[in-house]
KOLVEXDREN-23684 format. One record per residue (C-alpha): residue in one letter; x, y, z. Coordinates in pm, whole numbers. Layout:
N
+------+--------+--------+--------+
| rest |      u |      v |      w |
+------+--------+--------+--------+
|    A |      X |      Y |      Z |
...
+------+--------+--------+--------+
END
This chain:
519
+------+--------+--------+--------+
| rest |      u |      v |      w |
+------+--------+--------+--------+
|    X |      0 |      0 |      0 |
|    X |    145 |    353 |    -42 |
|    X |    202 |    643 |    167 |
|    X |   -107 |    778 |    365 |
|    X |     47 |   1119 |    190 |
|    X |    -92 |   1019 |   -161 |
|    X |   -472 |   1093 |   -218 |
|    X |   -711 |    777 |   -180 |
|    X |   -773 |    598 |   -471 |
|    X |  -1139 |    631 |   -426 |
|    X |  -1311 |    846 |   -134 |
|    X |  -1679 |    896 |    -84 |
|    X |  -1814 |   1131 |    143 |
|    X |  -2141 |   1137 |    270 |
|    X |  -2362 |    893 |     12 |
|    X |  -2694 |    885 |     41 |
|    X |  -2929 |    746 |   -165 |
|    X |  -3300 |    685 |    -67 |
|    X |  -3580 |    434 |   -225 |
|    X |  -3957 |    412 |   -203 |
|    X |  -3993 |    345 |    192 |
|    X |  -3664 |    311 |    229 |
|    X |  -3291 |    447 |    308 |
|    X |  -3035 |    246 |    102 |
|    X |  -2728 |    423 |    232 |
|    X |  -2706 |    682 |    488 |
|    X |  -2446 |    944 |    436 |
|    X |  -2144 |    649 |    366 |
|    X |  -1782 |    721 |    414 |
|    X |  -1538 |    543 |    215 |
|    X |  -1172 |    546 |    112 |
|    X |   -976 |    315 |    -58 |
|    X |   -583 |    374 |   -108 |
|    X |   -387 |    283 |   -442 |
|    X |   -264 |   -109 |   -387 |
|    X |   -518 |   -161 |    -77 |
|    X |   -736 |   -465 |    -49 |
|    X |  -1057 |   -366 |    136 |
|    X |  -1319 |   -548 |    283 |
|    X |  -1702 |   -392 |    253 |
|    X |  -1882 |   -650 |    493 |
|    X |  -2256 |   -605 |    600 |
|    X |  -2552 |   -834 |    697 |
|    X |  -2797 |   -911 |    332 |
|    X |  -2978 |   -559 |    298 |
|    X |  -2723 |   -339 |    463 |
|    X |  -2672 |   -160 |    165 |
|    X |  -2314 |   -271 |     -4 |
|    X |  -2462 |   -389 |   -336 |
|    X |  -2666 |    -29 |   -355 |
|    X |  -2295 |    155 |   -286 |
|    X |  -2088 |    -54 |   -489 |
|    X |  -2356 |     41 |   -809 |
|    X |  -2339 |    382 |   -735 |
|    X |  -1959 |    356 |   -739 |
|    X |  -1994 |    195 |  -1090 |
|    X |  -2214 |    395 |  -1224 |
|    X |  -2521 |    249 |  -1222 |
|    X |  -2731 |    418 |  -1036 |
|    X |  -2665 |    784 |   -882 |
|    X |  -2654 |    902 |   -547 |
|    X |  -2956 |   1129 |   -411 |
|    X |  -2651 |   1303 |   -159 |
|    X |  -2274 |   1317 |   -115 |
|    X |  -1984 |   1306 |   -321 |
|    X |  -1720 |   1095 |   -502 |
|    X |  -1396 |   1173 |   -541 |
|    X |  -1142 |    973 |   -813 |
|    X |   -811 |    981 |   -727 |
|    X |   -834 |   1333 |   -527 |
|    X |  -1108 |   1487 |   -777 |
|    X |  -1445 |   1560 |   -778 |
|    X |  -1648 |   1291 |  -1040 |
|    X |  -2016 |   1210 |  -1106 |
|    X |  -1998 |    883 |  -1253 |
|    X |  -2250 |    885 |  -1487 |
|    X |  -2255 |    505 |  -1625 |
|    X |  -2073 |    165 |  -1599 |
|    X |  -1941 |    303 |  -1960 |
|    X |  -1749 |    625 |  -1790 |
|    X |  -1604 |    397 |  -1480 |
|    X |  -1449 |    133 |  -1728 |
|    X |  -1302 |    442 |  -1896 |
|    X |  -1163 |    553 |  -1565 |
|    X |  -1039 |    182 |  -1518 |
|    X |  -1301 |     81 |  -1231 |
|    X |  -1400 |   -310 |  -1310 |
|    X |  -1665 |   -484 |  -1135 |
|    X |  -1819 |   -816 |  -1059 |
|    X |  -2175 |   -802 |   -945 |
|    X |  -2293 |  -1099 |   -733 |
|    X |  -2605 |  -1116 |   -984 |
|    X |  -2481 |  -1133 |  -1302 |
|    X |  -2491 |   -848 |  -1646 |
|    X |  -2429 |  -1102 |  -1896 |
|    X |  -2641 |  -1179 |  -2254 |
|    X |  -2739 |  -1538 |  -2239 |
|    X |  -2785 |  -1585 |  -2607 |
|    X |  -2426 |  -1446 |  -2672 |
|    X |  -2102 |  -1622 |  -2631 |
|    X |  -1896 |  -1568 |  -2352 |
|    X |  -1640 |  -1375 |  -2607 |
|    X |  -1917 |  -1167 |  -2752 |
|    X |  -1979 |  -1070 |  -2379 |
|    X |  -1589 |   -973 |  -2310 |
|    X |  -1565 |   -819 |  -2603 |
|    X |  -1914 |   -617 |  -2571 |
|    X |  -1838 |   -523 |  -2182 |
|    X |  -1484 |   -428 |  -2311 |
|    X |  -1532 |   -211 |  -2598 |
|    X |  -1497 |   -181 |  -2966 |
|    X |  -1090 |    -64 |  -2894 |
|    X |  -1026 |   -435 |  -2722 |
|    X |  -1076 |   -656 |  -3030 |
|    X |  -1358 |   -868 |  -3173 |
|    X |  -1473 |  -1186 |  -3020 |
|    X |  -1265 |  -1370 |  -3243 |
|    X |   -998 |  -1178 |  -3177 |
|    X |  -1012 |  -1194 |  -2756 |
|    X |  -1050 |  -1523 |  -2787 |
|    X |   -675 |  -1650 |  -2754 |
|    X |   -641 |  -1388 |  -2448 |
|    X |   -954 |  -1511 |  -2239 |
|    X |   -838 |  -1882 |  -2262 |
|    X |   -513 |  -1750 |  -2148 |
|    X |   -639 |  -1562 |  -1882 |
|    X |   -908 |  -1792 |  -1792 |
|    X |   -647 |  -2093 |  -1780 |
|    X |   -399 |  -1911 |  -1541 |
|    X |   -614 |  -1827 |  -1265 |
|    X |   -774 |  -2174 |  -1299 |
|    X |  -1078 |  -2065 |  -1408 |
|    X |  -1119 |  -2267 |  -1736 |
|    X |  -1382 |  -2122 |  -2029 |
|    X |  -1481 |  -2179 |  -2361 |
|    X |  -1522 |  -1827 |  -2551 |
|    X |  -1706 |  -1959 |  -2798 |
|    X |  -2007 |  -2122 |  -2531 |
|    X |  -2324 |  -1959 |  -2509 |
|    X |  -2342 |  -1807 |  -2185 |
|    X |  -2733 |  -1970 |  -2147 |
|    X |  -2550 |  -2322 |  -2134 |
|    X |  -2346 |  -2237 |  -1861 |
|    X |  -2391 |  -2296 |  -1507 |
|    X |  -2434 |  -2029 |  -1229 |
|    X |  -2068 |  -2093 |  -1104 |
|    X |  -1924 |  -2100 |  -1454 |
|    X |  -2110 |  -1726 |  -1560 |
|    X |  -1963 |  -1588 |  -1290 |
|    X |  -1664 |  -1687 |  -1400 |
|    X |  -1701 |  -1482 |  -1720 |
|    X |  -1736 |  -1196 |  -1484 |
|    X |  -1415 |  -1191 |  -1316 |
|    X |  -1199 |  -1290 |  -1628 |
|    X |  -1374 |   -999 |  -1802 |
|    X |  -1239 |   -797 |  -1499 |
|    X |   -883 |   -981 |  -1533 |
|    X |   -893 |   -865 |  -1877 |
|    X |   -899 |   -503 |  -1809 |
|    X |   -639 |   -253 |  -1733 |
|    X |   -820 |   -219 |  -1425 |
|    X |   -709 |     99 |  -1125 |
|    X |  -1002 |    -79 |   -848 |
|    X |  -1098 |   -427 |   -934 |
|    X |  -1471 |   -457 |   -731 |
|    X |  -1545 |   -855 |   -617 |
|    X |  -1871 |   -990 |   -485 |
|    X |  -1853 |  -1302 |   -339 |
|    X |  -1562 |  -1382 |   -606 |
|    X |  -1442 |  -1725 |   -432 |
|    X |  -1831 |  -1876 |   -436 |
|    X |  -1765 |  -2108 |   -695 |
|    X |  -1330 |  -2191 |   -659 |
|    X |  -1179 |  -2479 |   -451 |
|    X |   -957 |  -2398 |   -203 |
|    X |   -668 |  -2479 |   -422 |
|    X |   -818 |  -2245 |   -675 |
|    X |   -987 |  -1997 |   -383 |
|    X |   -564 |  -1986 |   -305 |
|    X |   -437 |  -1931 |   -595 |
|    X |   -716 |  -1621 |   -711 |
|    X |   -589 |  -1453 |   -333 |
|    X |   -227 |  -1501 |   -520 |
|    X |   -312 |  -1325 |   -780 |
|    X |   -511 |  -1040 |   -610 |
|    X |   -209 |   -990 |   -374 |
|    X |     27 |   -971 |   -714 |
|    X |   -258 |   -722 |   -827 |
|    X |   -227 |   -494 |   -534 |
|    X |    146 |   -499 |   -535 |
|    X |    191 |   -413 |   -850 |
|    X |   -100 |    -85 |   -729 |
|    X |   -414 |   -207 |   -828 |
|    X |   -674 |   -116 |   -508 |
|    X |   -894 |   -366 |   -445 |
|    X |  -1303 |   -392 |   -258 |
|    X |  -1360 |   -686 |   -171 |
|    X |  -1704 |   -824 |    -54 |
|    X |  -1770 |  -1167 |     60 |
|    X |  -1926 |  -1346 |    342 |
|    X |  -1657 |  -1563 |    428 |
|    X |  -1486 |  -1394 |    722 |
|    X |  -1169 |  -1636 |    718 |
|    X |  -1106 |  -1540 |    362 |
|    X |  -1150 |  -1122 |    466 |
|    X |   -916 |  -1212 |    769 |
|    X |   -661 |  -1359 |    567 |
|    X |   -682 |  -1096 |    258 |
|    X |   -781 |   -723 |    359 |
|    X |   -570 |   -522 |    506 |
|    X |   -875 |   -303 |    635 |
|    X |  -1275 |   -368 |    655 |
|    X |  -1544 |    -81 |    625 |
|    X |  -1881 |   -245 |    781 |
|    X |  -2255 |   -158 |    700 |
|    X |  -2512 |   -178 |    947 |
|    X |  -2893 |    -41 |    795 |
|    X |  -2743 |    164 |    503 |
|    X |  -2460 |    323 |    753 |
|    X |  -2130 |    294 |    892 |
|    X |  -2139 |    111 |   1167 |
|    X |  -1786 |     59 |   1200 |
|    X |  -1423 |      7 |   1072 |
|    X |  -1125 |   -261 |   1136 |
|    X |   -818 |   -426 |   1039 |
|    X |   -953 |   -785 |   1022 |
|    X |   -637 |   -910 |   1044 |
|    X |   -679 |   -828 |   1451 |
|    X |  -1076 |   -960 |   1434 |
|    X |  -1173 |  -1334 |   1512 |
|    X |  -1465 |  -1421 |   1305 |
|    X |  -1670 |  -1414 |   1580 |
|    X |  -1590 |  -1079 |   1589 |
|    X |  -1636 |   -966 |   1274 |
|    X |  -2019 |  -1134 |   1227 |
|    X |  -2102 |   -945 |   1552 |
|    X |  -1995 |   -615 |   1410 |
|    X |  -2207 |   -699 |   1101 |
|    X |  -2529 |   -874 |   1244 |
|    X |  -2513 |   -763 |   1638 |
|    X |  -2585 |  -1131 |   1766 |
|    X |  -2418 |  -1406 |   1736 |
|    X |  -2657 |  -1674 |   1792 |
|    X |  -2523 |  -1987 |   1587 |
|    X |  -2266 |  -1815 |   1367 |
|    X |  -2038 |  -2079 |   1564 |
|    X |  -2211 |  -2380 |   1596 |
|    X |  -2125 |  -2721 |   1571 |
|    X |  -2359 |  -2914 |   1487 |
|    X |  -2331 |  -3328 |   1572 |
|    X |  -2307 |  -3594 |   1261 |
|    X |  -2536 |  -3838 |   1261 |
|    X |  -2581 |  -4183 |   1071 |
|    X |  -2970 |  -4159 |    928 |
|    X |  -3178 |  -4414 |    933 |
|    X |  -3273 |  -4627 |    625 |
|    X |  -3251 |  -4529 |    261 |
|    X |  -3465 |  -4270 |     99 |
|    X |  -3277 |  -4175 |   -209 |
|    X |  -3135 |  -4441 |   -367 |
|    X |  -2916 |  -4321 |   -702 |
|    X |  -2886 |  -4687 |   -874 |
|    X |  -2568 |  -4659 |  -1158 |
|    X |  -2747 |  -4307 |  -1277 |
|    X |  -2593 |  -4231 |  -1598 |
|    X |  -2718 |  -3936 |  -1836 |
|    X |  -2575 |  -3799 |  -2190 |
|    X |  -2609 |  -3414 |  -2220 |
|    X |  -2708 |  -3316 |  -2556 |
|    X |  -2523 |  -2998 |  -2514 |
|    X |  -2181 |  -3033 |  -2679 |
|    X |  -2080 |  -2781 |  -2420 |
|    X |  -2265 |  -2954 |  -2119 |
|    X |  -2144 |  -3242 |  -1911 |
|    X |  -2269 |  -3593 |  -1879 |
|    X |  -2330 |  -3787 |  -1566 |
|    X |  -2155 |  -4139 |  -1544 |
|    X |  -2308 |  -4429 |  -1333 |
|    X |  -2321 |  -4252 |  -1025 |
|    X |  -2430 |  -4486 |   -682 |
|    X |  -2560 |  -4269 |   -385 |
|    X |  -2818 |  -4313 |    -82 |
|    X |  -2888 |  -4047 |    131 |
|    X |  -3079 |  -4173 |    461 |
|    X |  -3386 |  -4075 |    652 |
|    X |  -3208 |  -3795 |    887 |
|    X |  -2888 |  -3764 |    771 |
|    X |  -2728 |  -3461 |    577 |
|    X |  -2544 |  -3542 |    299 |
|    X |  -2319 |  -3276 |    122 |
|    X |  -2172 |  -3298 |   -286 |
|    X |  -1890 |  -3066 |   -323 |
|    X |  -1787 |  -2988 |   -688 |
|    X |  -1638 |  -2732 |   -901 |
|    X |  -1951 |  -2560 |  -1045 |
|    X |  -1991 |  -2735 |  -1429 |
|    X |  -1895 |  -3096 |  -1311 |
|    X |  -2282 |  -3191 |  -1301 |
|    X |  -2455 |  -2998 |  -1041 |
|    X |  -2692 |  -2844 |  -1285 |
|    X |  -2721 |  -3185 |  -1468 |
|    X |  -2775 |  -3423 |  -1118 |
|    X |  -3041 |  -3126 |   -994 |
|    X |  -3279 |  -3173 |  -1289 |
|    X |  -3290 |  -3488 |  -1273 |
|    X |  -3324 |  -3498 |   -938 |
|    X |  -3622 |  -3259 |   -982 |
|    X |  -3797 |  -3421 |  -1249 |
|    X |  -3693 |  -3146 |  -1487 |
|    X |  -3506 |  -3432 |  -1697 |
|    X |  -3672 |  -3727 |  -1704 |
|    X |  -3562 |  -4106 |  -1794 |
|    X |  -3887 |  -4225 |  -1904 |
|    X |  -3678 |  -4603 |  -2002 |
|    X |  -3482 |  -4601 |  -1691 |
|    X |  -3727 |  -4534 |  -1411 |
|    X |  -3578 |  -4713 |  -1135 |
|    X |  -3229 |  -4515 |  -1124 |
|    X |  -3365 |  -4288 |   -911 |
|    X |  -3593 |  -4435 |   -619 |
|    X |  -3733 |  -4251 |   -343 |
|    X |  -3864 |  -4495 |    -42 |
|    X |  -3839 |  -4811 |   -256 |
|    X |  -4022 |  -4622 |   -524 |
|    X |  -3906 |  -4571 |   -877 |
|    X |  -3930 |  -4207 |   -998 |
|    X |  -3697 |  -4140 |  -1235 |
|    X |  -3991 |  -4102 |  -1526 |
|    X |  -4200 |  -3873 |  -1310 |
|    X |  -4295 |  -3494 |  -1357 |
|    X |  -4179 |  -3261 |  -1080 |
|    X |  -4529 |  -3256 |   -983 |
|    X |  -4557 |  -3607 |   -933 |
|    X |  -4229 |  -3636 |   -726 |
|    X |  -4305 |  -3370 |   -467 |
|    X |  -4635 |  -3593 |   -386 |
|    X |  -4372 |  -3847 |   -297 |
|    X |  -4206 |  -3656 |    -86 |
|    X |  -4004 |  -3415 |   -247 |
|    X |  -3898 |  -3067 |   -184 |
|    X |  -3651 |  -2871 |   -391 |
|    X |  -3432 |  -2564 |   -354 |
|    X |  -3272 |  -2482 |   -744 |
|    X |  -2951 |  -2291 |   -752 |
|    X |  -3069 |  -1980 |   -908 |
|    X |  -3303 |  -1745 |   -687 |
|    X |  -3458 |  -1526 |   -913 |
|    X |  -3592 |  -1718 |  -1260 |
|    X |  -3641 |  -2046 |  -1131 |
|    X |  -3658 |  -2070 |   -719 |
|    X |  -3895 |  -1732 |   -740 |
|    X |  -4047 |  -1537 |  -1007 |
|    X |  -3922 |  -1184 |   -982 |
|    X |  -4243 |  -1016 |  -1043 |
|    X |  -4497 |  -1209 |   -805 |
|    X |  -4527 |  -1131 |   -464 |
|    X |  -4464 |  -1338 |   -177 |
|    X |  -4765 |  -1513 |   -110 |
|    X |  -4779 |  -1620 |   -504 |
|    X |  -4481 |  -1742 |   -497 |
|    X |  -4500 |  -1934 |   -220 |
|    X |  -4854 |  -2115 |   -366 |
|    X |  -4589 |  -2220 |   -676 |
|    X |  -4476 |  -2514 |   -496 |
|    X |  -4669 |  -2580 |   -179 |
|    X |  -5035 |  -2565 |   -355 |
|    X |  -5080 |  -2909 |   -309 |
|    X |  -5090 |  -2851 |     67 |
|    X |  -5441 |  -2716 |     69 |
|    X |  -5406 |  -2359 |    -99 |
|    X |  -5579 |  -2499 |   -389 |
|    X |  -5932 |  -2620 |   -369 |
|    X |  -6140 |  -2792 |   -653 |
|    X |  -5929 |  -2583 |   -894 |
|    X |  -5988 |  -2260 |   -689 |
|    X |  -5695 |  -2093 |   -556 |
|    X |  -5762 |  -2014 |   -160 |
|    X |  -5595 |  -1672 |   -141 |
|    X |  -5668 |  -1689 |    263 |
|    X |  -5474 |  -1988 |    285 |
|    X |  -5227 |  -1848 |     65 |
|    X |  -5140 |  -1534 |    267 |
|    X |  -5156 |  -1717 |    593 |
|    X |  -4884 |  -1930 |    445 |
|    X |  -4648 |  -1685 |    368 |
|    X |  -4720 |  -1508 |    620 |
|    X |  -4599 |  -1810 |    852 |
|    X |  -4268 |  -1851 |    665 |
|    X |  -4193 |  -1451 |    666 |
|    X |  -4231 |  -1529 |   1093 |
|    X |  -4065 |  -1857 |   1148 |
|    X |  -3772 |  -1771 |    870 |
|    X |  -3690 |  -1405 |   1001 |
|    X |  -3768 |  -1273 |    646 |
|    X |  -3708 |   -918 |    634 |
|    X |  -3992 |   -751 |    400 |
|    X |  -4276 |   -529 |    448 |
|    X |  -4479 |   -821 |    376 |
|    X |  -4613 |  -1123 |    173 |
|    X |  -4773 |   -876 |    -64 |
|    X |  -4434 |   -765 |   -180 |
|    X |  -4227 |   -838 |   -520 |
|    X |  -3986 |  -1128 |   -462 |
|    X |  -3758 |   -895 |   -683 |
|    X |  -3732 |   -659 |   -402 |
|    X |  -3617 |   -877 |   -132 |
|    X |  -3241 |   -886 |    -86 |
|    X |  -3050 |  -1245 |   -176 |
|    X |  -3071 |  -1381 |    177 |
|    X |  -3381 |  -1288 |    261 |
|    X |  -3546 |  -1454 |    -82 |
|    X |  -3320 |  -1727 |    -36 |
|    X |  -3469 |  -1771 |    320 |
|    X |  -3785 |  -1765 |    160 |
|    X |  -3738 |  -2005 |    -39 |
|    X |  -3604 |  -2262 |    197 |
|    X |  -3866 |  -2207 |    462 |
|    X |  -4157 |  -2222 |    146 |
|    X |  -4001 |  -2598 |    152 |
|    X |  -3943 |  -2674 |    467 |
|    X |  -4282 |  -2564 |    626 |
|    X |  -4388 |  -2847 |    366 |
|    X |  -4275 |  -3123 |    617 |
|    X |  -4058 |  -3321 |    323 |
|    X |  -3912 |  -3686 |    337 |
|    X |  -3654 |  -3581 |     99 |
|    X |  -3499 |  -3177 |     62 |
|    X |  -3284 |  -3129 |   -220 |
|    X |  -3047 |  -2799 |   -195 |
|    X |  -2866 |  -2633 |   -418 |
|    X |  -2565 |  -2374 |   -297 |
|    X |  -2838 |  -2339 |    -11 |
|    X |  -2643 |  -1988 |    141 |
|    X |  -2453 |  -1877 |   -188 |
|    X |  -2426 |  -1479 |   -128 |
|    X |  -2627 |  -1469 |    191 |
|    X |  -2502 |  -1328 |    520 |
|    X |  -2337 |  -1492 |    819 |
|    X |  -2641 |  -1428 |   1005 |
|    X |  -2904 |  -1571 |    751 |
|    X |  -2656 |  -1843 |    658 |
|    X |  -2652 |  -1901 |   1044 |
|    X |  -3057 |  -1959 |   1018 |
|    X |  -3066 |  -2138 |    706 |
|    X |  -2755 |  -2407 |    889 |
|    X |  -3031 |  -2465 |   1223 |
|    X |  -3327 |  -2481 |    986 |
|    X |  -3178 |  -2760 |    793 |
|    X |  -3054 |  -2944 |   1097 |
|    X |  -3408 |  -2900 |   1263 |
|    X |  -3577 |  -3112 |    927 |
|    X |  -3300 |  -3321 |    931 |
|    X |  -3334 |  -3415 |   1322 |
|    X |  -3721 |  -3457 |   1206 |
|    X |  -3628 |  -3744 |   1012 |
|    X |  -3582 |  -3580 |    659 |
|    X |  -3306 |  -3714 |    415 |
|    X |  -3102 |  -3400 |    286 |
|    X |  -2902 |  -3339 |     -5 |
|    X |  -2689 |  -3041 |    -30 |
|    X |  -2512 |  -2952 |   -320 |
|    X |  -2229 |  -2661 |   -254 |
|    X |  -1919 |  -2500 |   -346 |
|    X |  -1850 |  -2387 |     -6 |
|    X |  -1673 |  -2605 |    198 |
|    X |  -1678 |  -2481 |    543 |
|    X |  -2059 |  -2483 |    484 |
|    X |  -2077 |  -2889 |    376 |
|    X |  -1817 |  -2978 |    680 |
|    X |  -2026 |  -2759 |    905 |
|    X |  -2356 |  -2907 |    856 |
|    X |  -2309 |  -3261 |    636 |
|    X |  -2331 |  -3587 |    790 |
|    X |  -2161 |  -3779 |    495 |
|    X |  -1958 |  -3623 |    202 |
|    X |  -1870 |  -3661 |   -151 |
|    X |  -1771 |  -3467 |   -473 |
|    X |  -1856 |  -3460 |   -868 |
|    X |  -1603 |  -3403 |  -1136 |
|    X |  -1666 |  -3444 |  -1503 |
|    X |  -2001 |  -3617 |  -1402 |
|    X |  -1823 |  -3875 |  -1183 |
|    X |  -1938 |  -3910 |   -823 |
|    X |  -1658 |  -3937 |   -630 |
|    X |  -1655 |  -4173 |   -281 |
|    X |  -1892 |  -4080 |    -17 |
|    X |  -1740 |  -4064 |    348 |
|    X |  -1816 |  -3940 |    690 |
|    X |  -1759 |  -3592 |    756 |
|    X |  -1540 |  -3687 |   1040 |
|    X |  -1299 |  -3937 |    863 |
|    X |  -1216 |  -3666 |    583 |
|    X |  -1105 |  -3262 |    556 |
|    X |  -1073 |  -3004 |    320 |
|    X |   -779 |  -3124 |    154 |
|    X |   -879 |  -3429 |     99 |
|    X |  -1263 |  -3289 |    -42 |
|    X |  -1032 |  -3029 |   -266 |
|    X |   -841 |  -3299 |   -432 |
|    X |  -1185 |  -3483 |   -504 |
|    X |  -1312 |  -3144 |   -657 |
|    X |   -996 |  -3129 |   -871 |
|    X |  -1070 |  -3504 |  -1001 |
|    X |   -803 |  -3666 |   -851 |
|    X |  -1037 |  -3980 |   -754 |
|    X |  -1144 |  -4031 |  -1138 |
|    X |   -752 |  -4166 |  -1153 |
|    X |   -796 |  -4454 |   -884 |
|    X |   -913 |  -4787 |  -1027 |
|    X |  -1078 |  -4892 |   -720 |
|    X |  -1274 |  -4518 |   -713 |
|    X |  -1627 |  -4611 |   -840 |
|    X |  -1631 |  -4955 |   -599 |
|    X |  -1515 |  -4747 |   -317 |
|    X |  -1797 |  -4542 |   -374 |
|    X |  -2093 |  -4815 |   -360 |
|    X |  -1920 |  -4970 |    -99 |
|    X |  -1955 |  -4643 |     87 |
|    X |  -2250 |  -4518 |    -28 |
+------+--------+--------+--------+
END
């Protein structure tokens, strides 16, 4: 970092910026120094997404003012802060889905970078030495969540960049991978390059910033080096309780078999896609069981069929639930056996943007009553949501309002207590606290432990680690559609898990018998 005597990189004094019935940020002040990497940390709603658009342009503040590199600037549009060399990764993602992941570079870019064609050598490059592997010439609607926001931070990388912003960056890495982007962020700010850096994992802030700005309710609440913080610490400054944010929960063994994967194999269609490859798995009545993978290994491809979004009409019995061949059913059909599911992506396909609450919520529980001889009970409906807004700590004005306006923990709380006030045998969950705060990651953890200690079997398919070894009874991975061996949490660790992400099992001979014999 340089001397204090140099102007800040970035300094804002005073933001404000106000919404229908409500503050977003509160007269914010911010600096950044040149080569500084700086935490912005802050409970789901706190107002860091609001700031970090207004520092990129993309919406303007009602109050205060920002000053680049010692000056006075209104930044105008995400146009005028790439020009100033600002670059930005948004946790929900500004890409085209019917375009290639070149035509994006190049069209977030500019004309003055190249053609798609012509970036394409440079994003494999780039892609391939922060271990972040892409195809330019994919169609971004193919790829998974994990792998688009991928695009995002090579399109970053790509830049000749003066404050590189990252939003939960690491969501979708390995460790090994998770290590080597910190490498590379380090060599970034050496070499000047200031650096705001927003994530949820406090271990990986400890280990990385050199200073933390924290947002309580749209305003400062405070300011540390978390260096000198204990995580404990650091939630409290962010959330103000710190029920759970430490808990260890005990592993269990489940009782007998609900899901029952029997040799599932699947080809993708998509040239670009993966296919799955005789995968054996039983998750048990009561037990949590956690699949770690690099995102584009299978997640996306295991979920739908999991779901009853792909079906294998010839091969029902590969997937049983209770005994029960289901593999040819609709989605419909499986949640009447038992089924409750919680998709990877929020907004599009666990909750339509534009409905409110209470509609949303009828999508998937209506055949507990809120539908009567074809009528739609809109007093049952309300009362519904209004029971998982209480029991989940959803923070909205109420089950009348636009999914699209809740923050990402808060929907994603939502959406996990719509399915668990369901009573299921069998919860699948996908990335079930991707972008959401310690303290509604905290909730989500006891809620899933509380069905599981009901007797559900749970499924939980994540790229976060310290998540699956915090709650999972029983572990595994997926890489290139392989399933890797399934072992107590207890008799495995990180390292271990992070080698299985990386495909190191697919080289044993003795991989695939390990993993029916522990399954």
């Amino acid at each position: 970092m340089t001397t204090p005597t140099s102007p800040p990189r970035l300094a804002l004094r005073g933001i404000t910026k106000r919404y229908p019935g409500t503050l977003a940020n509160d007269r914010i002040d911010l600096s950044i120094e040149p080569g500084e990497i700086h935490a912005l940390l802050g409970e789901n709603g706190a107002g860091k997404s609001t700031l970090m658009k207004i520092i990129y342009g993309v919406v303007q503040a009602d109050a205060g003012e920002l000053l680049w590199e010692g000056q006075p600037l209104t930044m105008r549009d995400p146009a005028m802060a790439r020009s100033h060399g600002i670059g930005m990764v948004f946790q929900h993602f500004s890409l085209f889905e019917t375009l290639t992941v070149a035509e994006n570079i190049a069209l977030a870019m500019g004309r003055e970078a190249g053609t798609p064609k012509q970036l394409e050598p440079q994003i494999r490059e780039v892609s391939q030495r922060y271990g972040m592997a892409l195809e330019p010439q994919r169609l971004v609607h193919s790829l998974s969540i994990g792998e688009r926001q991928r695009v995002e931070i090579i399109r970053c990388l790509m830049q000749d960049i003066k404050l590189l912003i990252l939003d939960e960056p690491t969501s979708v890495l390995t460790p090994q991978e998770a290590d080597e982007l910190f490498a590379t962020l380090r060599r970034l700010a050496a070499e000047g390059c200031s650096i705001l850096f927003i994530s949820h994992k406090l271990g990986e802030v400890r280990a990385l910033c050199q200073r933390a700005t924290v947002l309580r309710g749209g305003r400062v609440s405070g300011h540390c080096v978390p260096a000198e913080c204990s995580d404990l610490e650091l939630a409290r400054l962010m959330v103000g309780e710190a029920e759970g944010l430490e808990a260890s929960y005990p592993k269990v063994e489940g009782g007998a078999p609900f899901l029952v994967l029997d040799g599932l194999s699947w080809h993708n269609p998509d040239p670009f896609g993966t296919s799955l490859k005789d995968i054996a798995l039983q998750v048990r009545s009561g037990e949590i069981v956690g699949i770690a993978g690099v995102a584009g290994n299978g997640q996306d491809e295991l979920l739908a069929l999991l779901s009853g979004e792909q079906r294998l009409s010839a091969e029902p019995a590969r997937i049983r639930f209770n005994g029960q061949a289901v593999a040819h059913l609709r989605p419909d059909a499986r949640r009447a056996q038992g089924l409750a599911f919680v998709p990877a992506e929020r907004l599009g396909h666990g909750a339509v943007p534009d409905l409110s609450l209470a509609d949303n919520g009828l999508l998937t529980a209506f055949q507990r009553g809120l539908v009567s001889r074809g009528l739609i009970q809109r007093g049952k409906v309300q009362a519904f949501a209004e029971e998982i807004i209480r029991r989940f700590a959803v923070k909205t004005p109420g089950a009348q309002t636009a999914a699209r306006s809740l923050s990402g923990g808060n929907l994603q709380k939502f959406i996990l207590g719509r399915e668990i006030l369901q009573q299921p045998k069998l919860l699948v969950a996908a990335h079930p606290t991707w972008g959401v705060d310690v303290g509604a990651a905290a909730a989500i953890h006891r809620a899933l432990i509380a069905l599981r200690d009901a007797g559900a079997a749970i499924l939980v398919i994540s790229e976060d680690l310290d998540e699956l070894f915090q709650i999972s009874d029983r572990l595994a991975a997926l890489s290139s559609g392989r399933l890797s061996a399934l072992k107590p949490t207890a008799e495995t660790d990180t390292s271990e898990v992070g080698r299985w992400m990386a495909g190191e099992f697919l080289t044993s001979p003795d991989s695939a018998a390990a993993s029916a014999a522990l399954s």
